[in-house]
C-alpha positions, -999 to 999 in steps of 0.1 A, spaced: 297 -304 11 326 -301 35 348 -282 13 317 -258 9 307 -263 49 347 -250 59 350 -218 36 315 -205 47 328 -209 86 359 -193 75 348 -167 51 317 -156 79 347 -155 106 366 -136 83 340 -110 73 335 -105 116 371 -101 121 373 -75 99 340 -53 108 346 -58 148 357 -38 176 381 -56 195 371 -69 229 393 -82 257 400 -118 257 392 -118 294 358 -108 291 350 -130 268 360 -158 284 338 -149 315 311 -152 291 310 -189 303 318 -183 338 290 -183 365 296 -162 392 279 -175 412 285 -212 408 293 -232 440 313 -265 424 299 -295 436 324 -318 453 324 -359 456 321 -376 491 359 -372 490 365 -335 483 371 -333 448 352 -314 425 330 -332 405 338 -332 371 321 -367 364 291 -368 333 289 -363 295 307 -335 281 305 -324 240 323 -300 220 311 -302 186 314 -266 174 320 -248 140 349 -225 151 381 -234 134 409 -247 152 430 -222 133 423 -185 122 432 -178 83 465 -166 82 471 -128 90 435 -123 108 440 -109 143 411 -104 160 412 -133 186 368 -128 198 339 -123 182 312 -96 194 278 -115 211 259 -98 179 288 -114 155 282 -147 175 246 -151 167 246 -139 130 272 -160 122 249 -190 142 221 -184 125 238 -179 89 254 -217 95 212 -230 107 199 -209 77 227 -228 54 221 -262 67 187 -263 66 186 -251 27 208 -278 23 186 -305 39 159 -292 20 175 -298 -15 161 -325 -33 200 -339 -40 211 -341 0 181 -346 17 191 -369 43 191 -402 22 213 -433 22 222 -417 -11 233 -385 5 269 -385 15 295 -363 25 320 -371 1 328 -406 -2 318 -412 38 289 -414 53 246 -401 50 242 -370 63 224 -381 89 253 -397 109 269 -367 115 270 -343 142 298 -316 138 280 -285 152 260 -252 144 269 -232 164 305 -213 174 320 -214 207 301 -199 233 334 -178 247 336 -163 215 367 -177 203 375 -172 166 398 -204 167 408 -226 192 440 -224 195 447 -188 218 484 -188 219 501 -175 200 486 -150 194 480 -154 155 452 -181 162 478 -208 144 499 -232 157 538 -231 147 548 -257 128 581 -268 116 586 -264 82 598 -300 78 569 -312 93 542 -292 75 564 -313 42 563 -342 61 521 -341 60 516 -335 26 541 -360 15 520 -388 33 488 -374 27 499 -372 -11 508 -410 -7 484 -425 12 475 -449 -11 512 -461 -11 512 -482 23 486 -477 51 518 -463 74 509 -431 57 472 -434 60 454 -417 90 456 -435 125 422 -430 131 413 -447 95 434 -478 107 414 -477 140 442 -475 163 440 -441 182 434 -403 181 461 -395 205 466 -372 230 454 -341 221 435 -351 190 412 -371 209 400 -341 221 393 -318 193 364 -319 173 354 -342 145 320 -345 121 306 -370 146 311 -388 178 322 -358 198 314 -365 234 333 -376 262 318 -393 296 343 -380 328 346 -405 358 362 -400 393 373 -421 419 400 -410 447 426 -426 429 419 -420 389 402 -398 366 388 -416 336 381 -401 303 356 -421 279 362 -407 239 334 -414 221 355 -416 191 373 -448 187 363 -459 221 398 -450 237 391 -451 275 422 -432 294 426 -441 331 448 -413 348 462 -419 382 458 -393 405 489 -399 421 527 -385 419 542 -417 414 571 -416 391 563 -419 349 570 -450 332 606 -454 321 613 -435 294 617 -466 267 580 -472 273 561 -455 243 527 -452 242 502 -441 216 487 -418 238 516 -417 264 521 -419 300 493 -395 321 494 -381 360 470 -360 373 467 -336 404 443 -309 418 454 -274 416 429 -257 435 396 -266 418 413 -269 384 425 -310 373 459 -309 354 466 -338 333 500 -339 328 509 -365 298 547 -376 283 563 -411 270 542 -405 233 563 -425 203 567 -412 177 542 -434 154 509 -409 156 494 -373 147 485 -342 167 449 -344 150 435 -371 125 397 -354 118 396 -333 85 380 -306 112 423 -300 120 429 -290 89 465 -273 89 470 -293 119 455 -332 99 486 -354 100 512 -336 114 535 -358 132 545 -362 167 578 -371 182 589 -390 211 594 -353 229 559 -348 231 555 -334 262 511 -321 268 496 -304 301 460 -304 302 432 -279 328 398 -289 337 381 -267 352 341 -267 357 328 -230 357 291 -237 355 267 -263 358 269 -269 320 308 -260 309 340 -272 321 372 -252 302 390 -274 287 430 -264 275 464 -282 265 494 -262 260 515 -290 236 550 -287 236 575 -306 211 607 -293 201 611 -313 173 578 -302 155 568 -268 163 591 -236 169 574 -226 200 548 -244 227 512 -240 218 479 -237 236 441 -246 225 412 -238 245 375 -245 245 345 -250 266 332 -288 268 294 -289 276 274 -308 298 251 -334 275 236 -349 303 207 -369 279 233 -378 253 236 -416 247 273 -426 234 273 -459 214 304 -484 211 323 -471 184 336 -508 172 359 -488 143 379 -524 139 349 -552 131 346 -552 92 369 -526 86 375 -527 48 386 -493 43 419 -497 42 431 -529 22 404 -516 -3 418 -480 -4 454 -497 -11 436 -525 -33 418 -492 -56 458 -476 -56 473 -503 -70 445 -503 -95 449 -467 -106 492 -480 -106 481 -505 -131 461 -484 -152 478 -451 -154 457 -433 -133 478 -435 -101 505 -403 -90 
């Protein structure tokens, strides 16, 4: 179902890039703005960002290669919404996924767990990553080897299995792009910190507000060393100190980008800025040598969820997924059925 769920996002993105008139990427992007928001402000001045934000969407985070056309029309938007609602609710209907304990997607979870989105984003985006300009991120060619190599030979030692599958973290950004569940995030302000609550994995990042120094530079995190500061009405996260132990993106919903590595010159900016009383724009501009030929940039709206409850996500209690994955390789080694 997700194979089939991907190429009907891509192949109705496809079909719109080709048919549309090509519309200004400012203009679009207004789309969200309200002009005649005032931002609301906490007793000390800041602008409030603080409540439950999703951004569970079906717009890839990459355009198929050679597609230009970086917006969709407001009349490509809603066909291609209500061809996705139309698809999923023939598919709830069938008799074989109706939403069963039986009913998985793939070898995961029922149906009913999930919550990846029907709906593009509501700039108009047709991926989320808007620079460069080809809608796809520049990868290394060594490191685009280096993923399929470990996702080839996962079963080999967990080291090459997904760091969200061991429980440990999403990282910084891929704690921010969409997965097939979980995706909301609860924002918190004080004078001194900003505090981001991930859903997924339960990560909880407390950012000083504050222009002390970084940590030195032999302290490695998992999802670095963060400082954040008002520019205007707009928070910038700015984030360095990553090891070199995680991915950019763990959930299937990064494709090209799913296990691509990281290096210890991971260097990420984040902007927060709230343009209505339901979106802040959310972008990172990543930047690491080492990986990528060139600095990239993904953008998206998050949107307010005010009556959304978010659960503990206890990934680690009872986790047998990994020692049985390894446990069912070295089966298929013993048997001949392994690579």
């Amino acid at each position: 179902m997700h194979r089939t769920f991907t190429q009907q996002v891509v192949g109705g993105l496809t079909l719109a890039l080709a048919l549309a008139v090509a519309t200004p990427a400012l203009a679009q992007l207004e789309r969200v703005r309200d002009p005649n928001w005032a931002t609301p402000r906490l007793s000390d001045g800041q602008p409030d960002l603080q409540g439950i934000w999703g951004n569970k969407t079906i717009t890839p985070i990459e355009r198929p290669d050679g597609e230009a056309r970086a917006f969709l029309s407001d009349e490509e938007m809603a066909s291609l919404n209500q061809q996705q609602a139309d698809s999923m609710a023939a598919q709830n209907a069938a008799p074989a996924v109706r939403m069963e304990a039986s009913a998985t997607l793939g070898p995961g979870y029922a149906r009913y767990w999930l919550d990846a989105g029907d709906t593009v984003l509501s700039t108009g985006q047709t991926s989320l990553v808007v620079d460069p300009p080809t809608g796809r991120a520049p990868i290394k060619d060594w490191a685009l080897r280096d993923k399929q190599w470990r996702l080839d030979h996962e079963g080999d030692h967990y080291r090459n299995m997904s760091v969200w599958d061991r429980c440990i973290s999403r990282g910084i950004p891929g704690s921010m792009l969409p997965a097939g569940y979980n995706n909301a995030y609860r924002i918190l302000q004080t004078p001194e910190h900003i505090v981001i609550l991930y859903e997924m994995i339960h990560d909880a990042r407390i950012i000083p507000l504050s222009d002390q120094p970084f940590s030195g530079a032999g302290i490695k995190q998992w999802m670095g060393d963060a400082r954040a500061h008002w520019e205007g009405d707009v928070l910038v996260v700015e984030t360095r100190n990553f090891h070199n132990r995680g991915w950019i993106a763990s959930s299937g919903a990064g494709r090209r980008l799913k296990g691509i590595p990281v290096s210890s010159a991971l260097h990420v900016i984040e902007r927060f800025e709230r343009v209505s009383q339901h979106t802040i724009m959310w972008d990172v501009t990543v930047t690491d040598p080492n990986v990528y030929d060139a600095p990239f940039t993904i953008s998206m709206p998050l949107t307010g969820e005010p009556d959304y409850e978010m659960f503990e996500y206890a990934c680690h209690e009872g986790n047998y997924a990994v020692p049985n994955a390894l446990s069912g390789a070295r089966y298929l080694d013993r048997t001949g059925g392994g690579h």
